[in-house]
C-alpha angles and dihedrals in degrees: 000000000000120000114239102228109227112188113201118264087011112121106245118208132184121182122198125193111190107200120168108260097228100051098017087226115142118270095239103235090195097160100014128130121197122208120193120188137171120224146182081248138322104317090004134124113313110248096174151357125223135211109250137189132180121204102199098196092048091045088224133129128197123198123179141197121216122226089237088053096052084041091065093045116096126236107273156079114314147167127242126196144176120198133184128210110199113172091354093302112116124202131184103249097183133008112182131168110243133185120204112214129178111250114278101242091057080059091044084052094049092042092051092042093267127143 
C-alpha cells in the first residue's frame, strides 16, 4: 500500500463514495454520521480530528484536515481513518498509511541557509 503524502500546514481532503457492487447505485447514508481521525497507529494516541460530512443521497462522505490541524502534526508515519455510525453501529469506512512532511520550501530553506 502507497503512502498519502501530508505537508505540514497544507489542508488535507479525502473524499469516499459507497455504491453497491452489483448495481454501482449509491448506498443511501440517510442517518448516518462519519468520524475521521488521525492517529500514532491503529488504536494509538489521537493526533487530529478531522470535518466531516456525510451526503446521504450521494453515498458519499467527506472528511478534511485543517492546515492548522496538519501544522500541529509531527513529521512522521501515521494512520488515517474514516468511520460511519449508522443506528448506533459504527464501521471503519478507509484506513490509509500517511507521512507528514514539512513543506517542502521550509526544507528548501534549510537546504539554501534560510530560516
Amino acid at each position: 500500500m502507497a503512502r498519502t503524502i501530508i505537508k505540514q500546514g497544507e489542508q488535507f481532503d479525502r473524499v469516499v463514495t459507497l455504491k453497491y457492487s452489483d448495481t454501482f447505485d449509491y448506498v443511501d447514508l440517510s442517518g448516518c454520521e462519519a468520524y475521521c481521525q488521525m492517529r500514532t497507529e491503529p488504536g494509538g494516541e489521537l493526533l487530529a480530528t478531522a470535518d466531516c460530512a456525510v451526503t446521504p443521497d450521494l453515498g458519499r462522505i467527506s472528511a478534511s484536515f485543517s492546515s492548522v490541524d496538519t501544522y500541529q502534526i509531527p513529521p512522521g508515519n501515521y494512520g488515517f481513518d474514516i468511520w460511519l455510525v449508522c443506528e448506533g453501529t459504527a464501521k471503519p469506512i478507509k484506513t490509509e498509511e500517511v507521512t507528514v512532511i514539512k513543506r517542502y520550501t521550509e526544507v528548501f530553506d534549510l537546504m539554501v541557509g534560510g530560516e
